[in-house]
ZARO-531815 format. One record per residue (C-alpha): residue number from 0; residue in three letters; chain; z negated, y negated, x negated. Coordinates in nm, 3 decimals. Each point is the difference from the previous one (the first is absolute). Last residue first. Layout:
# ZARO-531815
(pt NUM, "ala", "A", (Z, Y, X))
...
This chain:
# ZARO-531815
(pt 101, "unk", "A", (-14.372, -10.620, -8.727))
(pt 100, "unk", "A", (0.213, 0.284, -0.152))
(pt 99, "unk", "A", (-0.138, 0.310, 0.239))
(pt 98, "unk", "A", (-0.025, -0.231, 0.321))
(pt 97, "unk", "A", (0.391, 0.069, 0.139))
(pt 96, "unk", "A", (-0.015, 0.402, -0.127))
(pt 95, "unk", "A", (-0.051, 0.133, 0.352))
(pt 94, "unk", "A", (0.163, -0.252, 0.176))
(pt 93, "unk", "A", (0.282, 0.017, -0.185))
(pt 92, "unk", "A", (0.038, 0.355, 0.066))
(pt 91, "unk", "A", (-0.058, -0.048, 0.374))
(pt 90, "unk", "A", (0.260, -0.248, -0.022))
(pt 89, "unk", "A", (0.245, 0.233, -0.164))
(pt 88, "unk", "A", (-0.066, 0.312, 0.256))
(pt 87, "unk", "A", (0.019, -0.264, 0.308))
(pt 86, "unk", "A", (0.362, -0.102, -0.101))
(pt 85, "unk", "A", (0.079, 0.328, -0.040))
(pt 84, "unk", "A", (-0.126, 0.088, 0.356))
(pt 83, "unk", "A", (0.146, -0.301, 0.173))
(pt 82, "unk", "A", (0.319, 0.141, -0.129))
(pt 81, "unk", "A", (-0.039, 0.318, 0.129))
(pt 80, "unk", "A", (-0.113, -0.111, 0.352))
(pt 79, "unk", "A", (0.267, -0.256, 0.035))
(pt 78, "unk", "A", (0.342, 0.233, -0.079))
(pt 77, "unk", "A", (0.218, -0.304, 0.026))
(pt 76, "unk", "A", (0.367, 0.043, 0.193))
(pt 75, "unk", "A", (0.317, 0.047, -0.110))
(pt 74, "unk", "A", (0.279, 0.105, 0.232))
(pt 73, "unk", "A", (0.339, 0.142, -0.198))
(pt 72, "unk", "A", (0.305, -0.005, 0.242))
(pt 71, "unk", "A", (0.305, 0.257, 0.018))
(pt 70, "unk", "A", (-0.129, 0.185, 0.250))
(pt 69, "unk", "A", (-0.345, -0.054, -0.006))
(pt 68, "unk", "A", (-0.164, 0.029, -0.401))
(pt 67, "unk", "A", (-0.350, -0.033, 0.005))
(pt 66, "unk", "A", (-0.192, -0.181, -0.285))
(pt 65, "unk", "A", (-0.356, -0.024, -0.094))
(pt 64, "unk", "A", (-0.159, -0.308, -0.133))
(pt 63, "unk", "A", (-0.305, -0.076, -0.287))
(pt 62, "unk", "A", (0.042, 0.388, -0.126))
(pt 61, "unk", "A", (0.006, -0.149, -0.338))
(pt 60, "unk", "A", (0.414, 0.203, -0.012))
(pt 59, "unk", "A", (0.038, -0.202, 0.322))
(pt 58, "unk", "A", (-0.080, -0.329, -0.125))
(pt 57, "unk", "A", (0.226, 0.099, -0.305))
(pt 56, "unk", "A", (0.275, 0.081, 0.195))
(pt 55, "unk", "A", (-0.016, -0.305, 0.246))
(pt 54, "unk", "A", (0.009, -0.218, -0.357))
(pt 53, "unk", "A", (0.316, 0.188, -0.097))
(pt 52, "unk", "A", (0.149, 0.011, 0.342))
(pt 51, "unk", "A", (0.004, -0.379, 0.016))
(pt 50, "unk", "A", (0.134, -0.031, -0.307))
(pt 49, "unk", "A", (0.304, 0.234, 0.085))
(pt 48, "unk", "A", (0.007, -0.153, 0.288))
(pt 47, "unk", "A", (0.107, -0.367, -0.151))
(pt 46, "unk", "A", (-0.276, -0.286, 0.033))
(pt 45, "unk", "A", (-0.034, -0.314, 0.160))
(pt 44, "unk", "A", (-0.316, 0.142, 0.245))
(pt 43, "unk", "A", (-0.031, 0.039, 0.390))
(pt 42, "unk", "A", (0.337, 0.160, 0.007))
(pt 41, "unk", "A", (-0.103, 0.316, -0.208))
(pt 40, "unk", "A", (-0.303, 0.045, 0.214))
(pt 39, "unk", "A", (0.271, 0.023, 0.271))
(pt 38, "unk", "A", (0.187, 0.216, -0.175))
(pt 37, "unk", "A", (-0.292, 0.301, -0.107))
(pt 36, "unk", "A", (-0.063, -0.052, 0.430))
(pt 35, "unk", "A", (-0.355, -0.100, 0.007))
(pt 34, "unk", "A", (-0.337, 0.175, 0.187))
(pt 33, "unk", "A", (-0.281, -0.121, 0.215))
(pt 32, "unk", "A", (0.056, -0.354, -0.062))
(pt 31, "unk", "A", (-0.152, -0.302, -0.214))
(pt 30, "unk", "A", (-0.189, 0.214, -0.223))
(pt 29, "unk", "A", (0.352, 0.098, -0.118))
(pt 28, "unk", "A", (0.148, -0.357, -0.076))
(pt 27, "unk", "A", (-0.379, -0.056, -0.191))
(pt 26, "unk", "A", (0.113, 0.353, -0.192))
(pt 25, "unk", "A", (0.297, -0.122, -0.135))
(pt 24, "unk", "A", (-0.120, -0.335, -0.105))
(pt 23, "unk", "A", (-0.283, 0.234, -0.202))
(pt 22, "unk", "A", (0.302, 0.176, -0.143))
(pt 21, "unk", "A", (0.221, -0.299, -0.105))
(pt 20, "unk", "A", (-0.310, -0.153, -0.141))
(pt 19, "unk", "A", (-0.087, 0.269, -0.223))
(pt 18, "unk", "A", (-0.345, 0.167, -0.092))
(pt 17, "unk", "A", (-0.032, 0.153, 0.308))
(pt 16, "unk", "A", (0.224, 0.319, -0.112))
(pt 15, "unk", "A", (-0.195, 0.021, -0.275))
(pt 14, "unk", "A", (-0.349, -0.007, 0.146))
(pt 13, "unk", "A", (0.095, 0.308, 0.187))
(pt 12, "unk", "A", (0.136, 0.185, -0.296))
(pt 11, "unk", "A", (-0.333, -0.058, -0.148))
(pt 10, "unk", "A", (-0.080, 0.278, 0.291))
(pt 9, "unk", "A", (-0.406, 0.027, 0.001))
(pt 8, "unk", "A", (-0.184, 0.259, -0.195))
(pt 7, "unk", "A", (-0.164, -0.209, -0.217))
(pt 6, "unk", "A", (-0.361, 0.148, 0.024))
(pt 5, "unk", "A", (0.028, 0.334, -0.145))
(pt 4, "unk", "A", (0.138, -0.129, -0.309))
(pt 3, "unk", "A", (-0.262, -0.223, 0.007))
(pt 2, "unk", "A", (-0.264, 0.179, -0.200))
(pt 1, "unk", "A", (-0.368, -0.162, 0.026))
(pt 0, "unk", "A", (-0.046, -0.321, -0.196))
């Protein structure tokens, strides 16, 4: 089998950050619309802020939304192209290696 290394060169951060429920909920609200108000995501969920800036930290940290800050308001919104890239990266991998075991 030829060297990986080189291969896997996708963010695992990425798959992270959609790994939770609260997070992929998160991004459906933000497919929905252009861009979210940090409160009124917080309103569309049961949770405290502080939660709710914990998972919108960690989407932003896997580069899945960017944030600007207007006035006093924080506006997420999903950064399409480089997720759709990532994604792409690990299902081209798969593909790649999906016969080897059968």
């Amino acid at each position: 089998m030829p060297n990986d290394k080189k291969v896997i060169i996708f963010n695992s951060d990425v798959l992270t950050a959609l790994s939770d429920e609260i997070r992929q909920q998160m991004l459906i609200e933000l497919v929905k619309v252009k861009e979210m108000r940090a409160g009124d995501i917080a309103n569309k969920f049961n949770l405290h802020r502080p939660t709710i800036s914990h998972h919108l930290q960690i989407l932003r940290r896997a580069n899945i939304v960017s944030a600007e800050k207007r006035g006093k308001e924080m506006f997420y919104s999903i950064q399409y192209s480089y997720v759709c890239e990532e994604i792409k990266k690990v299902y081209e991998l798969f593909e790649k290696y999906k016969n080897i075991h059968q």
